[in-house]
C-alpha positions in Angstrom: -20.0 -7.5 11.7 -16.7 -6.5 9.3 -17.9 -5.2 6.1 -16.3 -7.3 3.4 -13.9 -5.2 0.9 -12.9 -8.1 -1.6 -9.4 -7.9 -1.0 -7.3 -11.0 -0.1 -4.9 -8.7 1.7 -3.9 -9.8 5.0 -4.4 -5.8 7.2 -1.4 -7.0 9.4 1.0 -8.5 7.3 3.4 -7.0 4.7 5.7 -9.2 2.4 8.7 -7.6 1.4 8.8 -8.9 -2.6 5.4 -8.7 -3.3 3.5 -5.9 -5.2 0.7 -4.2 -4.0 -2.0 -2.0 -5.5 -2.5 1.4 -4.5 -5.5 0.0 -2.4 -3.9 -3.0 -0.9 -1.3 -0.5 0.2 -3.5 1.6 2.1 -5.1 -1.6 3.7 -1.9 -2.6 4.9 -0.5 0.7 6.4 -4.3 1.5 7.3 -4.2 5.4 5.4 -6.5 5.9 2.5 -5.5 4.9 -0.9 -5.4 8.5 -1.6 -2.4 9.0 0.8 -0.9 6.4 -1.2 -0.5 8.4 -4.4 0.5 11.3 -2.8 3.6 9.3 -0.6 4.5 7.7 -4.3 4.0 11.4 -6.3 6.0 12.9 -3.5 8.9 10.7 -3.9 8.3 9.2 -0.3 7.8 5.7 -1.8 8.3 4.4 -5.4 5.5 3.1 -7.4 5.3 2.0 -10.9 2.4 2.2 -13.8 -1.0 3.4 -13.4 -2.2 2.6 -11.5 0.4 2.5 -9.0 2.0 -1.1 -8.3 3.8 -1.0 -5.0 6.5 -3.1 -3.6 6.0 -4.5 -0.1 9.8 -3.2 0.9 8.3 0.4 0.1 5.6 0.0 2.5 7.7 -0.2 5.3 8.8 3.6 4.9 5.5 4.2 5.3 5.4 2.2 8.7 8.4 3.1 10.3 7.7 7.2 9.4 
């Protein structure tokens, strides 16, 4: 039985244009949301606000590294 999370995010698919919370993010790349905010404080990926609001294209750096 899958333990429900609340999110409506998809684990397996990324939309380019769409913007996605620091815990959607890790969802979607499958690292914790804490990874997250150290890829976007690093400068490995650009996020805006807090907290951070990611952009789908910004996700893929995370996939293809």
């Amino acid at each position: 039985m899958q333990k429900e999370t609340g999110s409506t995010v998809h684990p397996r698919v990324i939309l380019a244009d769409a913007i996605y919370t620091t815990d959607e993010a890790a969802v979607l790349v499958r690292v914790r949301p804490s990874t997250i905010r150290a890829a976007v404080r690093l400068g490995k990926i650009r996020g805006a606000g807090r907290p951070f609001r990611i952009r789908g294209s910004e996700l893929f750096k995370l996939c293809a590294a």
